[in-house]
SENU-716731 format. One line per 5 residues: their letters; for each residue x, y, z of N, C-alpha, C, CB. Coordinates in Angstrom, 2 decimals. Glycine has a CB too. Layout:
BEGIN
a = X Y Z X Y Z X Y Z X Y Z; ...;
***
This chain:
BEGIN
xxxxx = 18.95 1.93 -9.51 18.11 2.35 -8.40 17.76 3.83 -8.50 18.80 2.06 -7.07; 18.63 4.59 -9.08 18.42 6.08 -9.22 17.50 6.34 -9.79 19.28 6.78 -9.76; 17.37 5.95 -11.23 16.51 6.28 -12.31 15.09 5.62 -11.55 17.05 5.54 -13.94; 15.55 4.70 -11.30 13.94 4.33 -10.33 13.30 5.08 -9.47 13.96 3.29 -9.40; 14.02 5.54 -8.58 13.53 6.44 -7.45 12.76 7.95 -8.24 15.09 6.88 -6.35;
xxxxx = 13.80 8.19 -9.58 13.87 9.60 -9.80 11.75 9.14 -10.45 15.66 10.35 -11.31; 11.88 8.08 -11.29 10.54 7.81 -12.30 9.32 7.76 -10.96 10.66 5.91 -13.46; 9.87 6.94 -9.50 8.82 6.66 -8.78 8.29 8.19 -8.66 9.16 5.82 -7.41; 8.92 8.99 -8.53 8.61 10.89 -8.47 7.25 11.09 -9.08 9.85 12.02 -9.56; 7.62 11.02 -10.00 6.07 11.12 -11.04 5.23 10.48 -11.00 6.05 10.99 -12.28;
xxxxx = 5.19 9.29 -9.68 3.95 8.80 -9.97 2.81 9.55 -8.99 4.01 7.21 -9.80; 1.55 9.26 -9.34 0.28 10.22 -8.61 0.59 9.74 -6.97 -1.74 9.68 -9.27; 0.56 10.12 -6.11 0.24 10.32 -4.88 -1.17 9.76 -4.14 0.33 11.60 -4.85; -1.90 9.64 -4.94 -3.20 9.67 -4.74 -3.69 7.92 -5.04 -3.86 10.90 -5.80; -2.93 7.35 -5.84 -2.51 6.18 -6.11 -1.95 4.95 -5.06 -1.68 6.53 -6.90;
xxxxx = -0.60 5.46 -4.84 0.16 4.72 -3.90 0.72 5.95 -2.46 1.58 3.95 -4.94; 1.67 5.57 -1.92 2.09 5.96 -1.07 3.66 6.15 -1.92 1.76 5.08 0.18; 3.60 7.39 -2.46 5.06 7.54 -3.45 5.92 7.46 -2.50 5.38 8.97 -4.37; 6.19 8.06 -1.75 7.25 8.29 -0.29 7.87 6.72 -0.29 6.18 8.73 1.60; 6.78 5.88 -0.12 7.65 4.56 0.21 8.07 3.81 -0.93 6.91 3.56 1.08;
xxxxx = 7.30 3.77 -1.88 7.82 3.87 -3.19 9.67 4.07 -3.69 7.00 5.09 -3.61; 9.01 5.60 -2.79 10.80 6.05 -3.38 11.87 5.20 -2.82 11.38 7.70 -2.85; 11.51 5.43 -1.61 12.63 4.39 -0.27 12.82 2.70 -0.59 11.66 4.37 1.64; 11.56 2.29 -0.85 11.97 0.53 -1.45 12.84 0.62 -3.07 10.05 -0.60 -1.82; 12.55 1.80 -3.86 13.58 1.56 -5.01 15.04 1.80 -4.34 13.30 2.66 -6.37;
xxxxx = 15.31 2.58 -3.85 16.27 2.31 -3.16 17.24 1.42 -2.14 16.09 2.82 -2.97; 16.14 0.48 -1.41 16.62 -0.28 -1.06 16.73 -1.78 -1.42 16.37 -0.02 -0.31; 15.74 -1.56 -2.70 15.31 -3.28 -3.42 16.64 -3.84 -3.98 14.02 -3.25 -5.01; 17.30 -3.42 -4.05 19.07 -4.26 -4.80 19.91 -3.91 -3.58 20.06 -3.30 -6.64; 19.98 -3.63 -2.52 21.03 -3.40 -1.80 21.81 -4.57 -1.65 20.69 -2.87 -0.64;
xxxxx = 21.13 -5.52 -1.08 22.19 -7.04 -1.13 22.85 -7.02 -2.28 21.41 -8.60 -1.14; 22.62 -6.62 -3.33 23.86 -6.84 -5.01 25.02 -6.11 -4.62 23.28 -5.94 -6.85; 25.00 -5.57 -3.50 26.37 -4.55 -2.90 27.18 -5.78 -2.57 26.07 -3.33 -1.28; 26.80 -6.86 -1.98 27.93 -7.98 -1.32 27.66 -8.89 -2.60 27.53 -8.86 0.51; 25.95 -9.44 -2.87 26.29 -10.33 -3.84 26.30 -10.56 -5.17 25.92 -10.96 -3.64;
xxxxx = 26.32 -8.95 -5.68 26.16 -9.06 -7.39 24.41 -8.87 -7.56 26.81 -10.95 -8.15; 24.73 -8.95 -8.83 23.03 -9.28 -9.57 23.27 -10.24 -9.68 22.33 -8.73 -10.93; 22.37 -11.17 -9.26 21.83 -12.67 -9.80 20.82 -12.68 -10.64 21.34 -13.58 -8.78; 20.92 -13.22 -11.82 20.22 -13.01 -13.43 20.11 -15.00 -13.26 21.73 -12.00 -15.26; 19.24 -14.51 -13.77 18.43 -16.08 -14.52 19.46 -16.69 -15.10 17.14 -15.92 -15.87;
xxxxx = 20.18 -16.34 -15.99 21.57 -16.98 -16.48 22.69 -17.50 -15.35 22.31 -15.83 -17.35; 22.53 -17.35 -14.14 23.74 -17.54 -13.32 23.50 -18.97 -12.78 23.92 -16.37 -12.11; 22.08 -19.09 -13.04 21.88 -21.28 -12.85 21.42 -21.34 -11.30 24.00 -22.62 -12.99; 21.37 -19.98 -10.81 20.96 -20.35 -9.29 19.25 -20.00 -8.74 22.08 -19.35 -8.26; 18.76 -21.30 -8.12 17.64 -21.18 -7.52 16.96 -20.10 -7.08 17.72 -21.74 -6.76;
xxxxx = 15.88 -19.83 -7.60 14.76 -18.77 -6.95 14.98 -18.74 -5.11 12.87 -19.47 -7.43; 15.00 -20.04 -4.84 15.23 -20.06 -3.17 16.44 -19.70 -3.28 15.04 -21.45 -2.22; 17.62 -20.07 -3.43 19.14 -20.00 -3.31 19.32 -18.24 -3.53 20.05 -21.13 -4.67; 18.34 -17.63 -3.96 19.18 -16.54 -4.32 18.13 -15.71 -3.60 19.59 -16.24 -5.98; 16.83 -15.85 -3.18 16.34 -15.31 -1.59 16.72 -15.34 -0.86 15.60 -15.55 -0.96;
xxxxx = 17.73 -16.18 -0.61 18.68 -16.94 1.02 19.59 -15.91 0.37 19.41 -19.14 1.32; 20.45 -15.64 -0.17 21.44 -15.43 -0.56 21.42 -13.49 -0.59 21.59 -16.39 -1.88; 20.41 -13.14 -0.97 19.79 -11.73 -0.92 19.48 -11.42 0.07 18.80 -11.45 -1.56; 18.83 -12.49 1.74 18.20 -12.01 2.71 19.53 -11.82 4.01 16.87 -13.08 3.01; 20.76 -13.07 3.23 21.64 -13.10 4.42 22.50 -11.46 3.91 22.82 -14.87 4.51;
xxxxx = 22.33 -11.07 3.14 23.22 -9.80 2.67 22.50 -8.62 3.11 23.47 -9.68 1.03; 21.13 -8.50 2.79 20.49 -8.07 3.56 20.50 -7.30 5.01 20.11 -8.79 3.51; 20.84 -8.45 5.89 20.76 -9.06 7.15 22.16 -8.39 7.59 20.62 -10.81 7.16; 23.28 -8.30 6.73 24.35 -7.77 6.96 24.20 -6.85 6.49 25.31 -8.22 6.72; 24.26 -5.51 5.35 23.75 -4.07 5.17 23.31 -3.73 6.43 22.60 -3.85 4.13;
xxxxx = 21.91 -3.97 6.92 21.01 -3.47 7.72 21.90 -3.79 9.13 19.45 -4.18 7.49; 22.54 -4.22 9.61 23.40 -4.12 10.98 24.69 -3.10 10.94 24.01 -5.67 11.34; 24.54 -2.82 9.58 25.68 -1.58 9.48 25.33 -0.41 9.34 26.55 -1.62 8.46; 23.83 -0.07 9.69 23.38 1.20 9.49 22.57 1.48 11.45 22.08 1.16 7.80; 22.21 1.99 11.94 21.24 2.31 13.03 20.37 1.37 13.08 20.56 3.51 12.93;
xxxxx = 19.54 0.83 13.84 18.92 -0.17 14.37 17.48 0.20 13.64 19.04 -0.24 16.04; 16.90 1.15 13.72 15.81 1.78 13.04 16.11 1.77 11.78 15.49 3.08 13.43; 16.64 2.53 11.43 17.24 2.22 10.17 17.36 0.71 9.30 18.46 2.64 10.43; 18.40 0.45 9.74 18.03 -0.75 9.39 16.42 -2.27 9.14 18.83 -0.89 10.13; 16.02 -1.94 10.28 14.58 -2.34 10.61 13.66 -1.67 9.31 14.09 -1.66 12.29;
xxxxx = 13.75 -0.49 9.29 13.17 0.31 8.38 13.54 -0.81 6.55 14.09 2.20 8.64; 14.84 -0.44 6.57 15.33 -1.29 4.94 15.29 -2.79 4.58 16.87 -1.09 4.67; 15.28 -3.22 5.54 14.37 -4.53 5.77 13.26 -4.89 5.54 14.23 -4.82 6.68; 12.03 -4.40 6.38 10.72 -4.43 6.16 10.99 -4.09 4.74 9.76 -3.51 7.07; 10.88 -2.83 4.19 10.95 -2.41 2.54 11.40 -3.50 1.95 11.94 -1.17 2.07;
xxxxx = 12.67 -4.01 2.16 13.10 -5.42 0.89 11.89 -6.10 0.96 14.54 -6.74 1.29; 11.42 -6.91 2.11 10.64 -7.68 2.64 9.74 -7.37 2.20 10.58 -7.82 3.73; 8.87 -6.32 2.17 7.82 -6.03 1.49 7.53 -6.22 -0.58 7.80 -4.61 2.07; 9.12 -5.40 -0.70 9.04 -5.90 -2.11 9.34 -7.20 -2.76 9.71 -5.20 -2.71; 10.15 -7.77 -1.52 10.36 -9.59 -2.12 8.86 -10.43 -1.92 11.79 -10.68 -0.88;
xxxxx = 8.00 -9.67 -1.02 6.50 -10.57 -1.24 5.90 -10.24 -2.26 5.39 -10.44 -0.20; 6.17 -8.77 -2.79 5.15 -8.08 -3.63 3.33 -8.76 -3.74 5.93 -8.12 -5.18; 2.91 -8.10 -2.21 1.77 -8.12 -2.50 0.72 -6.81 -2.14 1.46 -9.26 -1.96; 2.01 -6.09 -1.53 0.73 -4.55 -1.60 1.34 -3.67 -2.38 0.34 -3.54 -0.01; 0.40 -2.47 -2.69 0.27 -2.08 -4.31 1.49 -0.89 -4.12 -1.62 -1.36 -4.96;
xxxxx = 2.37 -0.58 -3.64 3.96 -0.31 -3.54 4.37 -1.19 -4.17 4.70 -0.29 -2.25; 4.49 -2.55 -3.62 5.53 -3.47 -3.93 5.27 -3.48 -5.64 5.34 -5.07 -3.04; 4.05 -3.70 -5.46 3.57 -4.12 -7.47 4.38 -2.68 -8.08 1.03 -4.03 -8.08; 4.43 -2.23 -7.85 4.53 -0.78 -8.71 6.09 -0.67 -8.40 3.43 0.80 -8.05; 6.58 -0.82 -7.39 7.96 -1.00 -7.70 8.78 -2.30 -8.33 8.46 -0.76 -6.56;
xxxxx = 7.95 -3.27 -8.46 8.25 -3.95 -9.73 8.30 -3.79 -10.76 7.86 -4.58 -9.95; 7.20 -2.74 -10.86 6.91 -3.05 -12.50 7.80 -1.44 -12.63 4.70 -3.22 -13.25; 8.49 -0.68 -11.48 9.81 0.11 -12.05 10.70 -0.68 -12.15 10.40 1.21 -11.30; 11.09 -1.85 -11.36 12.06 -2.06 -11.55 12.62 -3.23 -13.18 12.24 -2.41 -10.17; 11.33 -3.17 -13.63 11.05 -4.06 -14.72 11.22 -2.70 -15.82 9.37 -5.03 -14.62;
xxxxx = 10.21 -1.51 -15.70 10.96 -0.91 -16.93 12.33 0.21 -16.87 9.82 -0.17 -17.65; 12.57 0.02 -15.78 14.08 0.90 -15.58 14.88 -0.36 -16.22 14.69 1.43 -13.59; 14.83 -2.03 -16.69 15.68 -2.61 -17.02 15.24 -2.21 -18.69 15.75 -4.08 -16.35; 13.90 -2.39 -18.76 13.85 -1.52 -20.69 14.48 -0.21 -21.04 12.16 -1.01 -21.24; 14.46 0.61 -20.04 15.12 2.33 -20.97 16.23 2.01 -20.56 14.67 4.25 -20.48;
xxxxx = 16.86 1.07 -19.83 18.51 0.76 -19.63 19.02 0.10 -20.85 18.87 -0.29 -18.32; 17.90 -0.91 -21.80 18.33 -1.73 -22.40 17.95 -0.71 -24.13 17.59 -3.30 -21.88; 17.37 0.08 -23.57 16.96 0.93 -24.91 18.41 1.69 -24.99 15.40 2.16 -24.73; 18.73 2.41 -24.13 20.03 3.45 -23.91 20.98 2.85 -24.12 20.31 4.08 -22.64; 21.16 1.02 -24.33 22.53 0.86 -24.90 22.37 0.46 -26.12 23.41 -0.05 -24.22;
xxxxx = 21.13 0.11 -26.83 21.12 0.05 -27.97 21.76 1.38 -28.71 19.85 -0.27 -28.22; 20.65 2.36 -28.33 21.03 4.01 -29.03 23.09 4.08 -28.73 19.83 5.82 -27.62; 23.70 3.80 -27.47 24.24 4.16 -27.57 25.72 3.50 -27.78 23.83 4.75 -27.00; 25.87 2.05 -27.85 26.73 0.81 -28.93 26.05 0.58 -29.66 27.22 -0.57 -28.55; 24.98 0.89 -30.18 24.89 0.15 -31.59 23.97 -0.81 -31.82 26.02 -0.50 -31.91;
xxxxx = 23.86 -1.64 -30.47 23.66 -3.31 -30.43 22.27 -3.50 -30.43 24.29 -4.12 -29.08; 21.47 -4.52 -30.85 20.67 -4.93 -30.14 20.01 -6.01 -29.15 20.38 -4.77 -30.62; 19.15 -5.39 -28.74 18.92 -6.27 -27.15 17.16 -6.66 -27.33 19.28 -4.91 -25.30; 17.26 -6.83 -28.28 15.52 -7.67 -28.38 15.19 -8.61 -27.56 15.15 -8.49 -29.68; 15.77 -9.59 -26.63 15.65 -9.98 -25.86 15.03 -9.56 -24.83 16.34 -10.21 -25.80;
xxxxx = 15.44 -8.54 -24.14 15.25 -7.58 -23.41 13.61 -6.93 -23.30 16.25 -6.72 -23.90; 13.46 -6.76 -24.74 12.25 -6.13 -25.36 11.01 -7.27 -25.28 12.60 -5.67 -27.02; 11.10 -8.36 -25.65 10.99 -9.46 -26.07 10.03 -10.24 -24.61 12.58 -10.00 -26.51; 11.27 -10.42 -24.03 10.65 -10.99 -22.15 9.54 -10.13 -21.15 12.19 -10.93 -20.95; 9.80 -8.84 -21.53 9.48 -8.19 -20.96 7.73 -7.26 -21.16 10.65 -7.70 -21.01;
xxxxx = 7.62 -8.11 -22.41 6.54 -7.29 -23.41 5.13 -7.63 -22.65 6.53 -7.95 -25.28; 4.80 -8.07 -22.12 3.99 -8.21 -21.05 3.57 -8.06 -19.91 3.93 -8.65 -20.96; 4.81 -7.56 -19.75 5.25 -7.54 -17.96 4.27 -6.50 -17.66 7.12 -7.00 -17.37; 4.21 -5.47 -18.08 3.50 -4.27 -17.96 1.56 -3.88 -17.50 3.84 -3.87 -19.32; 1.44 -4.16 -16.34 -0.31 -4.26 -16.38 -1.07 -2.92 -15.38 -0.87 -6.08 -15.53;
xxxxx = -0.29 -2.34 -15.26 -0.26 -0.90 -14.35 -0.31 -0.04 -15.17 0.93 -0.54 -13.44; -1.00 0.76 -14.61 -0.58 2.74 -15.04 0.27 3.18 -14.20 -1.87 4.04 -14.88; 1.34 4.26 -14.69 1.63 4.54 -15.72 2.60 3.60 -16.91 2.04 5.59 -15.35; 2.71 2.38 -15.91 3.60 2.00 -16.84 3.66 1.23 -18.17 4.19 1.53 -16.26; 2.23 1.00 -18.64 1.62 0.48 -19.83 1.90 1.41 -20.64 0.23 0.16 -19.82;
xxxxx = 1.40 3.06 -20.21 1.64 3.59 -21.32 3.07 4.55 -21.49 0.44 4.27 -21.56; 3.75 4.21 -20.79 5.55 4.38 -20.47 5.78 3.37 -21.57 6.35 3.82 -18.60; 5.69 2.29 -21.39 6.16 1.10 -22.22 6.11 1.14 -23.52 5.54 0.03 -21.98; 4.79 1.39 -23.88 3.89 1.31 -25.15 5.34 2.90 -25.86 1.40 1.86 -24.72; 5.58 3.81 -25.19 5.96 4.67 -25.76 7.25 4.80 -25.59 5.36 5.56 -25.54;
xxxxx = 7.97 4.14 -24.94 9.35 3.78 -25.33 9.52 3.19 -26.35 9.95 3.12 -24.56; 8.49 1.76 -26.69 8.57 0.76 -27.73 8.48 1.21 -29.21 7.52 -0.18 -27.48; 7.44 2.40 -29.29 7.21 2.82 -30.22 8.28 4.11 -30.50 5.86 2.97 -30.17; 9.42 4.38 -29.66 10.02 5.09 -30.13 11.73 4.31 -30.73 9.91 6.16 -29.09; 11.42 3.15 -30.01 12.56 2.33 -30.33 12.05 1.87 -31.51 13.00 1.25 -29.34;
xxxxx = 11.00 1.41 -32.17 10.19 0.87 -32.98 10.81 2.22 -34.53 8.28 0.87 -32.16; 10.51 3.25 -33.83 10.89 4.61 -35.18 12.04 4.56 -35.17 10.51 6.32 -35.05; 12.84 4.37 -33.99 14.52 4.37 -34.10 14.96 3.47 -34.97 15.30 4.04 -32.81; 14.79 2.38 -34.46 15.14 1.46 -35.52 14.58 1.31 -36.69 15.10 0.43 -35.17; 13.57 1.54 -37.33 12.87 2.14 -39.21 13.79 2.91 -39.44 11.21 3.16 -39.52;
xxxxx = 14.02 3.65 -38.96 15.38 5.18 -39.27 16.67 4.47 -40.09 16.30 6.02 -37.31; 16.83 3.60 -38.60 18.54 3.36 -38.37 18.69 2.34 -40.16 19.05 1.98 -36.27; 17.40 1.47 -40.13 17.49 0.81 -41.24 17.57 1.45 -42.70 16.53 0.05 -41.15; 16.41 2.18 -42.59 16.74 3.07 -43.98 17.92 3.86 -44.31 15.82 4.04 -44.14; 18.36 4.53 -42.95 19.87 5.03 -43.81 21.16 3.98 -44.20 20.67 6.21 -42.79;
x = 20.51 3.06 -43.53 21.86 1.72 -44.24 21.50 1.63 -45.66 21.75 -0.25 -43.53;
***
């Protein structure tokens, strides 16, 4: 959520409404506080894990001020519809904050996560984040030519 908030920073102003931007990266995973990340691998329903995100939700937001809360709500709510151009754009951070996460453990075990690279290679249909993408890829792209030739 950090690295998200910190990238939503840089985006133009003039564009979106960065302010809220910042505040929905922040509050778009809060339910993973009670229920984890739920990943496609865990076998559970697109519905099952909206229910499951909204009742956690539902509990966060009664533990903060009434406004408050109301406030981090609407924001989830807004980004679980993703249909105004906040929500899109904090998708598509929260889609490449999972690539420079998945780049940063390559560089830094060793491993690779082409998968990662792989699912995601499309996802991208916004500015800035087409050409964010394009230039991570191509630096993972030189990293790895490197890493091969000195073997």
């Amino acid at each position: 959520m950090y690295r998200m908030a910190v990238l939503a920073m840089l985006l133009d102003n003039n564009d979106c409404d960065r302010a809220k931007c910042i505040r929905m990266t922040l509050v778009h995973d809060l339910g993973e506080a009670i229920i984890g990340d739920i990943t496609p691998r865990c076998g559970i329903s697109v519905t099952e894990k909206h229910r499951l995100e909204d009742e956690a939700m539902k509990k966060i937001t009664e533990m903060v001020p009434s406004t408050v809360g109301e406030d981090w709500y609407s924001l989830w709510q807004e980004y679980e519809a993703n249909e105004t151009k906040e929500a899109k754009i904090v998708k598509h951070l929260d889609k490449f904050d999972m690539v420079v996460q998945a780049s940063h453990y390559e560089q830094k075990y060793g491993i690779d996560l082409e998968e990662f690279f792989t699912t995601t290679k499309d996802s991208f249909t916004l500015e800035p984040f087409m050409s964010w993408n394009e230039e991570l890829r191509m630096k993972r792209y030189i990293r790895k030519n490197a890493t091969q030739e000195n073997n």
